[in-house]
BAMI-571581 format. One line per field, with one value per atom (N, C-alpha, C, O): x, z, y. Coordinates in pm, 1 decimal, decimal comma. Atoms other than C-alpha are relative to their C-alpha. Layout:
// residues N
X	[X|...] .
Z	[Z|...] .
Y	[Y|...] .
***
This chain:
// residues 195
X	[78,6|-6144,6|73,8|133,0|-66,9|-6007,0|-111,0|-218,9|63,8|-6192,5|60,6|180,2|-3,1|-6165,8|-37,0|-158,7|91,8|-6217,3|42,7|108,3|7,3|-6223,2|-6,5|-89,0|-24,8|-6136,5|-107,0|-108,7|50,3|-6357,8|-52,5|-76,2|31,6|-6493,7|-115,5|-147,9|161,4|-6845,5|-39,0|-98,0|55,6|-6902,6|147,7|241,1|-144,4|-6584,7|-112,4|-206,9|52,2|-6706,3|90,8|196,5|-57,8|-6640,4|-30,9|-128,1|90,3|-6674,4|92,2|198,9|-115,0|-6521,6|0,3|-87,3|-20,0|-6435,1|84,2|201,9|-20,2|-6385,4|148,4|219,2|-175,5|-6040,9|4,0|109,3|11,8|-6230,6|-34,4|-64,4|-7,0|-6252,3|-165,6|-212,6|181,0|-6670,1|-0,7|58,6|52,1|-6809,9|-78,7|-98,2|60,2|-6995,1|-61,3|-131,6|97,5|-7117,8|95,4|210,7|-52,3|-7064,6|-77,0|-179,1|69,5|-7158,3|83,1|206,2|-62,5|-7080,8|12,8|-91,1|42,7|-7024,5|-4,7|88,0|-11,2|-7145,6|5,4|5,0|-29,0|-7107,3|-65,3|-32,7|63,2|-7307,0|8,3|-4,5|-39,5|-7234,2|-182,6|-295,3|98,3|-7462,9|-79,9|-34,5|104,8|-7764,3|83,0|134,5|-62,8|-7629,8|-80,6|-21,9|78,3|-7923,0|51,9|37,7|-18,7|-7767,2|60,8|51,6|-100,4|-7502,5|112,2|173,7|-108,5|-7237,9|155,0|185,4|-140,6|-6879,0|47,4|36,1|-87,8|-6697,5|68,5|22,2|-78,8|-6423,7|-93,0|-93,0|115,7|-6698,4|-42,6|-55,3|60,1|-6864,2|123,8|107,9|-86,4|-6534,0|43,7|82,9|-75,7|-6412,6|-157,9|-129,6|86,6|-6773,4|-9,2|-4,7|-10,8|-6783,5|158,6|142,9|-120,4|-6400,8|-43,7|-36,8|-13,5|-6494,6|-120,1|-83,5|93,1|-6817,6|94,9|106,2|-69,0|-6605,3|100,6|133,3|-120,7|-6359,7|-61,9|-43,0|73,3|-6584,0|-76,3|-84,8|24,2|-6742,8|105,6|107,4|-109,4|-6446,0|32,0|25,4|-94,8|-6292,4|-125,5|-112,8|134,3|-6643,7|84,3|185,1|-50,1|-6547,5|114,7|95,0|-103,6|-6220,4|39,7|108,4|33,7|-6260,6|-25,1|49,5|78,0|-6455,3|147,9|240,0|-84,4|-6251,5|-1,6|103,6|-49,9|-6304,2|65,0|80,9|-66,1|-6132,5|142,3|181,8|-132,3|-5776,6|99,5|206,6|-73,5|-5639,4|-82,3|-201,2|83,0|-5724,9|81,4|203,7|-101,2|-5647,9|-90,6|-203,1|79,9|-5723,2|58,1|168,2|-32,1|-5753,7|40,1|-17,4|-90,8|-5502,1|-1,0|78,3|1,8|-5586,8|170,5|216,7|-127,0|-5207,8|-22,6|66,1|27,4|-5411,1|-110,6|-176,0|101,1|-5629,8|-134,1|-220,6|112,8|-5870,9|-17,5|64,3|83,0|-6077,9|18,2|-3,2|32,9|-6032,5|75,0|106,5|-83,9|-5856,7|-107,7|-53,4|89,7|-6181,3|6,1|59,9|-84,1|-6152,8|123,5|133,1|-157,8|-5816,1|-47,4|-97,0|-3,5|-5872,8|-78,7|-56,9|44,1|-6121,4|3,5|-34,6|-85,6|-5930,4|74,4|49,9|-85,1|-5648,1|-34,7|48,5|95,6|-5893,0|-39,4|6,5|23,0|-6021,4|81,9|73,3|-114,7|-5701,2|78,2|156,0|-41,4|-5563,0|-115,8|-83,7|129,7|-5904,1|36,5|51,8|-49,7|-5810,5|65,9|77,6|-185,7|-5455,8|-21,3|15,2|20,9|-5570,8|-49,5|-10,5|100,0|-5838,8|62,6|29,7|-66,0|-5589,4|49,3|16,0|-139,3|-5285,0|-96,7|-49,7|75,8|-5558,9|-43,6|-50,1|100,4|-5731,0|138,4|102,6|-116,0|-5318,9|-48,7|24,9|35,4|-5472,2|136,0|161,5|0,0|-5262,2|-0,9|-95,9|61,7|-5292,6|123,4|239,3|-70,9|-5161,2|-75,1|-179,0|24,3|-5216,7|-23,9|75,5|12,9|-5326,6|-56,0|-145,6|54,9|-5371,2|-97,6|-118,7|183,6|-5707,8|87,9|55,6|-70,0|-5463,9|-5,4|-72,4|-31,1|-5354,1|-125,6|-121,8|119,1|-5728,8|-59,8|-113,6|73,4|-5838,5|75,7|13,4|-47,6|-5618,9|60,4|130,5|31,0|-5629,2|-137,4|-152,3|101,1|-5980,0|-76,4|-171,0|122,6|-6092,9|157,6|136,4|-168,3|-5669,8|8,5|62,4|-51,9|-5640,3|-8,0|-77,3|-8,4|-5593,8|-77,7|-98,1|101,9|-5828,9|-139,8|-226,1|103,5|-6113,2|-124,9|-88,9|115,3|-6457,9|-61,9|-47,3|33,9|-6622,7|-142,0|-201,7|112,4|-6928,3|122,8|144,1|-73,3|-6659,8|37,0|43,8|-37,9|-6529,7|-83,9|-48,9|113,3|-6886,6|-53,2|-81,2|30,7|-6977,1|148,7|118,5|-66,1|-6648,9|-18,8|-48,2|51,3|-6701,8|-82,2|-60,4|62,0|-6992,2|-17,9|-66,6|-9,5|-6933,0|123,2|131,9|-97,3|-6619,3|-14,1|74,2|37,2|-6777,2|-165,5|-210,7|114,2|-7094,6|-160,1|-273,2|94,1|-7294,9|-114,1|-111,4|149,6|-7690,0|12,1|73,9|16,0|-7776,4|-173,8|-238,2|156,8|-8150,4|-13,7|68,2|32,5|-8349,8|-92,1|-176,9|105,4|-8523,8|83,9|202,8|-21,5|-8494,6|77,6|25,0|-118,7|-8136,6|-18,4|4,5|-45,0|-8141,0|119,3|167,4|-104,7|-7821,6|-16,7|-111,3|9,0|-7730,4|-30,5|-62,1|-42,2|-7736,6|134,7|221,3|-188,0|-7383,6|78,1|198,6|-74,3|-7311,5|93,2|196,3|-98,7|-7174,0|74,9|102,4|-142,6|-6926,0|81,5|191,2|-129,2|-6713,3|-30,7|60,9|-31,5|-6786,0|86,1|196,1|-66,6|-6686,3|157,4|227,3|-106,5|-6364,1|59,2|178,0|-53,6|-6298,8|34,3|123,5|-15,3|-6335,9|126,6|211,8|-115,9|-6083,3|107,5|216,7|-157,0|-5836,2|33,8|149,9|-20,4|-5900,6|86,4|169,5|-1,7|-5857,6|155,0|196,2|-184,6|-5468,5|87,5|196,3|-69,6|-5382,0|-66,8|-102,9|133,8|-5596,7|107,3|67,6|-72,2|-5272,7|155,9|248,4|-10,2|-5073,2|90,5|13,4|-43,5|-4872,0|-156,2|-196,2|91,3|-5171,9|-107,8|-118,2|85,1|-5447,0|55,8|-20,9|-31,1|-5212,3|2,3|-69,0|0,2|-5151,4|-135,6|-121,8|121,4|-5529,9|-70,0|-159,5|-2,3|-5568,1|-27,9|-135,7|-43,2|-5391,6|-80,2|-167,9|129,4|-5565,2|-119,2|-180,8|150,9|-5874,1|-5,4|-53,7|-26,6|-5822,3|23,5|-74,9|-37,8|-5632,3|-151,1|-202,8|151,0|-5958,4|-84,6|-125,3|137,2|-6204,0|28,7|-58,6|-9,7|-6018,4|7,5|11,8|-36,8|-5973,8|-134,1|-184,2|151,4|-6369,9|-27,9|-79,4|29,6|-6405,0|94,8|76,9|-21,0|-6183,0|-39,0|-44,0|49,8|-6310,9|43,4|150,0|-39,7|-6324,8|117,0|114,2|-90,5|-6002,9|-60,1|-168,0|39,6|-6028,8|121,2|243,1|-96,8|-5965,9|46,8|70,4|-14,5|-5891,1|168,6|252,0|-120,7|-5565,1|90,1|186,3|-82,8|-5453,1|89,4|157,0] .
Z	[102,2|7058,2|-133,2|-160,8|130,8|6703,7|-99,5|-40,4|128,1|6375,5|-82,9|-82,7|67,3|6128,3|-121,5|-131,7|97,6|5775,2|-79,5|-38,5|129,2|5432,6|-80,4|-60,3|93,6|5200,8|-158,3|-218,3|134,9|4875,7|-26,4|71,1|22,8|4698,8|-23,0|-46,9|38,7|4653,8|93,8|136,5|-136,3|4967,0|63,5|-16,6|-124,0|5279,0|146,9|211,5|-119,0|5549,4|87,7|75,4|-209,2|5935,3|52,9|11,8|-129,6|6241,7|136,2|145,5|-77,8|6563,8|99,2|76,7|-56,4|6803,5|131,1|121,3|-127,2|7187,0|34,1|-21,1|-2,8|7354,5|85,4|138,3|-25,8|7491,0|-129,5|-117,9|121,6|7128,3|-41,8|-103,6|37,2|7101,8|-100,7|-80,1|91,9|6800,1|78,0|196,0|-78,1|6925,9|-117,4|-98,6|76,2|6584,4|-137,4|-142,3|158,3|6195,3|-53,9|-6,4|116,0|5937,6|-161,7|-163,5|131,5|5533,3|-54,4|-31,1|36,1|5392,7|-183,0|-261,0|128,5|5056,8|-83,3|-26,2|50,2|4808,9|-177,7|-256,1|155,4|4469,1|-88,4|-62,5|129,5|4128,3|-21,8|18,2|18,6|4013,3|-81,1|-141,1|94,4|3842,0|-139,1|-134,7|138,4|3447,4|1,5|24,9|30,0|3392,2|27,2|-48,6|-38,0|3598,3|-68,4|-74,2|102,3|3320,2|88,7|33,3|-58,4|3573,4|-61,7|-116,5|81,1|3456,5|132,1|250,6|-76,1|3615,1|59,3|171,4|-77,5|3722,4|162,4|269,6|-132,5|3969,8|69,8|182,5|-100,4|4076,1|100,8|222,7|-94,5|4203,0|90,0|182,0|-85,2|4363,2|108,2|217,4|-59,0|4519,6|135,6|258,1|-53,0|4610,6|118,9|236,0|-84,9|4773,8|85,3|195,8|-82,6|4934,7|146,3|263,3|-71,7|5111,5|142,7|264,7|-97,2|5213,4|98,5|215,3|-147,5|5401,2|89,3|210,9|-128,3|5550,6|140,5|256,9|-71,8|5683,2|93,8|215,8|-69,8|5780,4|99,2|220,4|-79,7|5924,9|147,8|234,7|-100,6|6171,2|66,8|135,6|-52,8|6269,6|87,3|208,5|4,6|6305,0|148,2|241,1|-82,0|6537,3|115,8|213,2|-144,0|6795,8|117,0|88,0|-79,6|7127,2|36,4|69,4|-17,0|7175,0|-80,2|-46,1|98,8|6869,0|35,5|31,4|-50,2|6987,8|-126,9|-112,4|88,6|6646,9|-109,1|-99,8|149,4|6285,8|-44,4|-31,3|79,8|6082,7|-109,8|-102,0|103,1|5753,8|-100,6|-85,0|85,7|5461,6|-107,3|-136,9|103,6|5197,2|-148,5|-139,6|81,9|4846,5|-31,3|18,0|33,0|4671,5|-182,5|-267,9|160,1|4309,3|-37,9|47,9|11,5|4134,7|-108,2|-158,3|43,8|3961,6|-114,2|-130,1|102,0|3667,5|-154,6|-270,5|85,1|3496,4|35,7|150,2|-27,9|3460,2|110,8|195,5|-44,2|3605,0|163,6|256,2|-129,3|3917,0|89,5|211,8|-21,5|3967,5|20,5|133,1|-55,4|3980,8|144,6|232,8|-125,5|4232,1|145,0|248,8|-137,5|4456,3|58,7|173,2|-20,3|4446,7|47,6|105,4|-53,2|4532,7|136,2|239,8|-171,9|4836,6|92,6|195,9|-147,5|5020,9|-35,2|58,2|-47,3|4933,0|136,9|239,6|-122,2|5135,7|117,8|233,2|-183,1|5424,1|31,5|125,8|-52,9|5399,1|64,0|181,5|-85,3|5484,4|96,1|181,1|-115,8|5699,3|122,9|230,3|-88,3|5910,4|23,0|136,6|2,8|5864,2|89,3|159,0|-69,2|5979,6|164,7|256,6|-179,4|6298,3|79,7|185,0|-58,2|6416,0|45,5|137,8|-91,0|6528,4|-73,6|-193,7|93,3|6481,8|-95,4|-149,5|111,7|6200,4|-18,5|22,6|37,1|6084,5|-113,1|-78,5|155,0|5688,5|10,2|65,4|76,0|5599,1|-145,2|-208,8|150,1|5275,0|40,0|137,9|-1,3|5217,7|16,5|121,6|-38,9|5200,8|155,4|210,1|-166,2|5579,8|75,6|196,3|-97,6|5677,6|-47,0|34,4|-15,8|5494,4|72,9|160,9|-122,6|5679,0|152,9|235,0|-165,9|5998,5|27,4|126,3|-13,2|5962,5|0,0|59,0|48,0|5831,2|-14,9|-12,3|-24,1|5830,7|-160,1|-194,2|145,3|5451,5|-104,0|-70,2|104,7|5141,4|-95,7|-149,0|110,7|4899,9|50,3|-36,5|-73,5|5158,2|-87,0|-123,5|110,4|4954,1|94,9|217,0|-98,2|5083,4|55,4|141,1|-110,0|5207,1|113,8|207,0|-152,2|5441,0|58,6|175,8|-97,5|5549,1|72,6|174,8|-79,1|5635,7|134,9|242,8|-48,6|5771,1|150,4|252,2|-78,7|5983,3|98,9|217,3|-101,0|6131,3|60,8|160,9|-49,8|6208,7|124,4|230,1|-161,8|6440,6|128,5|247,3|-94,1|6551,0|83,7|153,6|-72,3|6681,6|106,4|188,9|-100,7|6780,0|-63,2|-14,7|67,6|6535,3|-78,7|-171,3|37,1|6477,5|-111,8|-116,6|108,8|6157,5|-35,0|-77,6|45,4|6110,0|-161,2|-252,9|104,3|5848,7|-75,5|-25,9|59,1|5596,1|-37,1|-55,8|13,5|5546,3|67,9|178,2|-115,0|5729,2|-27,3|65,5|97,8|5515,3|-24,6|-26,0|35,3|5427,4|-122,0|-156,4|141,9|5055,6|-22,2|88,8|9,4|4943,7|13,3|-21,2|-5,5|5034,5|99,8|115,9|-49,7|5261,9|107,9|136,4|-115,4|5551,9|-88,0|-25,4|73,8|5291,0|27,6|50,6|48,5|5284,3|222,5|276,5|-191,4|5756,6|6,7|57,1|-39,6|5727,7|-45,6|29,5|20,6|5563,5|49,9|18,2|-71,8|5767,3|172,5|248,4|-92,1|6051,7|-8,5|80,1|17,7|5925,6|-31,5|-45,4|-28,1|5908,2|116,7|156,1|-136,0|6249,0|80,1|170,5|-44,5|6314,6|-91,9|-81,3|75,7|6098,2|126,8|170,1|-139,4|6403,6|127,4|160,2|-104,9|6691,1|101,0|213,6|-97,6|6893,2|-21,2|42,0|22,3|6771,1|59,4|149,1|-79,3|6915,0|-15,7|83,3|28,2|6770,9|120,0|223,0|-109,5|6972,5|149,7|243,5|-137,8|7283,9|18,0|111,1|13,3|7225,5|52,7|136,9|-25,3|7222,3|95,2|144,3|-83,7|7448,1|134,3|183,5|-67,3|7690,8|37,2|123,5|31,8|7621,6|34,9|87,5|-32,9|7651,0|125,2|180,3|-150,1|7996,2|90,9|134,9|-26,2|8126,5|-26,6|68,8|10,9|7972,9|106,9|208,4|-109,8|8133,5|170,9|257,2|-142,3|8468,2|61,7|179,4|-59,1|8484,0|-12,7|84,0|-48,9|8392,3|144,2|213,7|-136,5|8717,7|121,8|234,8|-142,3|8959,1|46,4|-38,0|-50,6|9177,2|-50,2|-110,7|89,0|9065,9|155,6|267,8|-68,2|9221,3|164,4|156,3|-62,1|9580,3|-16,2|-15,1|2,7|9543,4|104,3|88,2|-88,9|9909,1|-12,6|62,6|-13,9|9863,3|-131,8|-167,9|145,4|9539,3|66,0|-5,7] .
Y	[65,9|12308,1|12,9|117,2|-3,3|12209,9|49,2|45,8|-49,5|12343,2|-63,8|-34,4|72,0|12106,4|-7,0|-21,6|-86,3|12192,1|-101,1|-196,9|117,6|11993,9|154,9|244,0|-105,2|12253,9|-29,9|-137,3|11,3|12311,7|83,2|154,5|-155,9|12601,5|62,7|179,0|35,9|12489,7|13,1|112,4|58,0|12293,2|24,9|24,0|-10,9|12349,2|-100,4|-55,2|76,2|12077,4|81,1|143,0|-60,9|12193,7|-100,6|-164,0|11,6|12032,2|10,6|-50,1|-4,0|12133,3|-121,3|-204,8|101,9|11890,9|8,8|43,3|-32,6|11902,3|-55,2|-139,5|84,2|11857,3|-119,3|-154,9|92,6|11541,3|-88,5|-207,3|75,1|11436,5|-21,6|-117,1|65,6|11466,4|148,3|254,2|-49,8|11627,0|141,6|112,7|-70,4|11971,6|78,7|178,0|-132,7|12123,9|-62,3|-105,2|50,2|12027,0|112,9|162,5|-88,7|12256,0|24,7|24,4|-10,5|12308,7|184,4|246,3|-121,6|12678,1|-5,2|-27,3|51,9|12646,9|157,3|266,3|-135,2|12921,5|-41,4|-130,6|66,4|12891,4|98,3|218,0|-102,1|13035,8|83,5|54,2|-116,3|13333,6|-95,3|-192,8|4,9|13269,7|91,1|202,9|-65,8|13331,1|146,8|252,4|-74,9|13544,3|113,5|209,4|-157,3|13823,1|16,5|139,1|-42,9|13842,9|45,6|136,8|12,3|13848,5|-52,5|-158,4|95,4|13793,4|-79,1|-47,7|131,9|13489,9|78,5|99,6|-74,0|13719,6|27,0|-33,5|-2,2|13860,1|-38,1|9,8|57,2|13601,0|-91,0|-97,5|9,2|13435,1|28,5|-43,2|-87,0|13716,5|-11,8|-61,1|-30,5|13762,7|-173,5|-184,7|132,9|13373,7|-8,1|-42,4|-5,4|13398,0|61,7|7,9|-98,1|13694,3|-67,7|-78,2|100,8|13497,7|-116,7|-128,3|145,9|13170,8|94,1|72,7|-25,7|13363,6|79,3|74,5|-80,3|13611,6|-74,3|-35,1|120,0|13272,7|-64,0|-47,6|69,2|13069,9|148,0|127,4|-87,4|13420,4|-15,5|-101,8|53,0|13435,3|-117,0|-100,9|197,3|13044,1|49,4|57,8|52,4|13071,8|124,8|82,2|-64,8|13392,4|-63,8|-53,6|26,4|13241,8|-58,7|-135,0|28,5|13227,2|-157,3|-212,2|150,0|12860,6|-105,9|-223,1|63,2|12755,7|20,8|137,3|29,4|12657,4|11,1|70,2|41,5|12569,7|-70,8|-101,2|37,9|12440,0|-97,0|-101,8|157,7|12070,4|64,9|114,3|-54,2|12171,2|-166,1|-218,8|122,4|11827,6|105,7|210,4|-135,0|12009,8|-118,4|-212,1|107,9|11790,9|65,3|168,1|-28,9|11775,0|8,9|11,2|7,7|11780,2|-122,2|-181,3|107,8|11527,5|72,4|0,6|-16,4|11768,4|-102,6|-193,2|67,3|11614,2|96,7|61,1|-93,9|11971,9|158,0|190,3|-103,3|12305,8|100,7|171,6|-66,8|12470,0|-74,7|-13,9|68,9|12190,0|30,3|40,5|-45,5|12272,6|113,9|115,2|-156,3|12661,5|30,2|113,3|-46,4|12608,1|-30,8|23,3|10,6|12385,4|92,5|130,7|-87,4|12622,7|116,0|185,9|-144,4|12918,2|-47,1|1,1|91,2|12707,1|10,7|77,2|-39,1|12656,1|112,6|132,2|-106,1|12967,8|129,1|189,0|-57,6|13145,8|-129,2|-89,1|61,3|12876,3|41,8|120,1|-103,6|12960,2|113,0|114,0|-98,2|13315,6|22,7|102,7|-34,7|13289,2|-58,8|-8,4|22,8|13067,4|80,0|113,7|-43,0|13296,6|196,7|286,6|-137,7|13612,7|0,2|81,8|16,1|13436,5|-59,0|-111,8|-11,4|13381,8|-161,9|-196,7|132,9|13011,0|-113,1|-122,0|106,0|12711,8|-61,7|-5,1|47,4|12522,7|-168,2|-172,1|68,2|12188,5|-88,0|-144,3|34,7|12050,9|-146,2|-193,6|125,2|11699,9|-38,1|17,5|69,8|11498,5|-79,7|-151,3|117,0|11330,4|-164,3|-219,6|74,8|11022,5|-30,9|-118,5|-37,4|11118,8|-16,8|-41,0|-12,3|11127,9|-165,2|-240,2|126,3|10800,0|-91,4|-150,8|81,3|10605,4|54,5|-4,7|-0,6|10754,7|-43,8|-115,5|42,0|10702,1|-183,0|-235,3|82,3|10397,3|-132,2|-253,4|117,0|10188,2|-17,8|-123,1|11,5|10218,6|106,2|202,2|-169,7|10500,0|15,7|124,8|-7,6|10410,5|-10,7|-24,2|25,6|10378,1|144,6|256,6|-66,2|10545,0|71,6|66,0|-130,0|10813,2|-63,3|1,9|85,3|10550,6|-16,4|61,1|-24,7|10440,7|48,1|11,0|-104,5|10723,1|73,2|132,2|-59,8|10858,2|-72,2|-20,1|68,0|10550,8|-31,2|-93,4|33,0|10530,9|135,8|119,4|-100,2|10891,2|24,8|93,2|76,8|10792,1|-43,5|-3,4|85,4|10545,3|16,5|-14,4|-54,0|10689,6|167,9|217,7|-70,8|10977,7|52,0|131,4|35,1|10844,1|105,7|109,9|-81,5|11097,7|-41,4|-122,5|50,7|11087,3|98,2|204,5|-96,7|11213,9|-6,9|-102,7|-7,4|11343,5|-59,3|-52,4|38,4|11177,7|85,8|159,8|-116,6|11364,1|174,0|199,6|-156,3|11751,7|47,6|62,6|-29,1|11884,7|123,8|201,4|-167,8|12215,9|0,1|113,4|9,6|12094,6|-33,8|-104,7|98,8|12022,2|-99,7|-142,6|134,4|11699,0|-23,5|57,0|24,7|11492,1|73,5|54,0|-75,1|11739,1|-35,9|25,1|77,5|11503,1|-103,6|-206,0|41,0|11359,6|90,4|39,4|-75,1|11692,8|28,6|90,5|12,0|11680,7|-82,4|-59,7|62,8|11368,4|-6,1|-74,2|-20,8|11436,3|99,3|106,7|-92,7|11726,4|-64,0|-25,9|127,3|11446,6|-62,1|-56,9|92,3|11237,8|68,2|12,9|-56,0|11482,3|27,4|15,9|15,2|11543,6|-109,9|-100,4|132,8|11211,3|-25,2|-140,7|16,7|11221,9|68,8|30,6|-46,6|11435,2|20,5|133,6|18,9|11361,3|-41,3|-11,2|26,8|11224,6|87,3|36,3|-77,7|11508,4|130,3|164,3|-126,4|11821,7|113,1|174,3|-100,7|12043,6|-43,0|23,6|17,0|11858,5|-9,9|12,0|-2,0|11814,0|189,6|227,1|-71,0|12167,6|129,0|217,7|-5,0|12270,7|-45,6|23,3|78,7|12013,7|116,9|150,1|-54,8|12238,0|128,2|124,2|-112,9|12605,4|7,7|100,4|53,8|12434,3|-13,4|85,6|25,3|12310,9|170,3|229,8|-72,6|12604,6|164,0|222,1|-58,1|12850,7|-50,9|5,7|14,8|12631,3|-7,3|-17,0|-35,0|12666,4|139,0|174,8|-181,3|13048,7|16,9|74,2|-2,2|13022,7|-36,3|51,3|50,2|12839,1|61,3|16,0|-26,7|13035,1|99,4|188,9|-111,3|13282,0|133,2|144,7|-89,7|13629,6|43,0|-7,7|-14,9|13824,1|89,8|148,4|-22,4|13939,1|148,5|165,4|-142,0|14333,2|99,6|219,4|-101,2|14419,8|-110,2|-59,7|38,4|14190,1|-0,9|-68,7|-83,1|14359,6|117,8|191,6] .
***
C-alpha cells in the first residue's frame, strides 16, 4: 500500500491507496495554533505543533501495510515569510518521518500531480477534487464529516501525487511487497515434523 501525503503544517492530506489502485482510507492531520490566551511563545507552540505532525505521520507511516510514501513537495510560492516558514517546517517533519519509518519515498511537485491528474498545470483545486473524485470512485458524506472545512482539497492533492507516480518504479515496487505479504498470509503455517 502507498501513503500519500500533501504536505502542510496546518492541514497534511493522506490517503493510502491499494496496490490495486482503490482508495482504502483518507484522512487530514491538522495541528492548530495555541489559543493566545495561554500566553504561549511561538517558539513553543511550533515546536509543540512539529512535534504532534510527526508523532502522527510517524504512527501512519509505521503501519506494516504501508509499502512506501509519494509525498506532493511544493518548490515555493508562499504569499508570506510566515507561509514560507511553515511550508519548510512541513516537509522537513515528512522528510523525517519518511527518513525514520526506512519506507520508500518518492517527491512530487503539485505541478507533477495537476497534470497527472486532471492533463494540465494550472488545473484549480475544484478540478482536482472533482477529478479524484471520479478517478477513484470516492463518496463523500454530506453534512458533518468531523473533518475541517476544505479538508478533501489537501486528500485530493495527496491523490494526485499519487497519481504523478501511479505507473512508477515506487508503485511497481509496492506493487510487489504487497503481493508477496498477502501470499505468505495465505500459505500454510510450516509443517514442523519436516523441519
Amino acid at each position: 500500500m502507498i501513503l500519500a501525503i500533501d504536505a502542510g503544517f496546518a492541514h497534511t492530506g493522506l490517503a493510502w491507496v491499494s496496490s490495486s489502485g482503490k482508495v482504502s482510507a483518507m484522512n487530514v492531520i491538522d495541528t492548530e495554533k495555541s489559543d493566545s490566551k495561554r500566553k504561549l511563545r511561538v517558539c513553543d507552540d511550533l515546536s509543540r505543533r512539529s512535534s504532534e505532525m510527526f508523532r502522527q505521520l510517524k504512527i501512519m507511516m509505521d503501519n506494516p501495510d504501508v509499502d512506501g510514501v509519494v509525498v506532493e513537495m511544493p518548490s515555493g510560492g508562499g504569499k508570506s515569510a510566515v507561509a514560507v516558514r511553515a511550508m519548510a517546517m512541513a516537509l522537513a517533519i515528512v522528510s523525517c518521518a519518511v527518513e525514520a519509518s526506512g519506507k520508500p519515498a518518492e517527491w512530487v511537485s503539485p505541478a507533477e500531480g495537476k497534470k497527472a491528474a486532471c492533463g494540465k498545470l494550472n488545473a484549480s483545486k475544484d478540478e482536482m477534487q472533482a477529478a479524484m473524485i471520479k478517478k477513484f470512485g470516492i463518496k463523500l458524506a454530506a453534512g458533518r464529516t468531523g473533518k475541517p472545512p476544505g479538508w478533501f482539497e489537501h486528500v485530493a492533492d495527496a491523490l494526485a501525487a499519487y497519481c504523478a507516480v501511479e505507473h512508477g518504479t515506487l508503485v511497481k515496487l509496492c506493487q510487489a511487497q504487497e503481493k508477496a505479504r498477502l501470499a505468505a498470509q495465505k500459505a500454510p503455517p510450516a509443517d514442523p515434523k519436516q523441519e
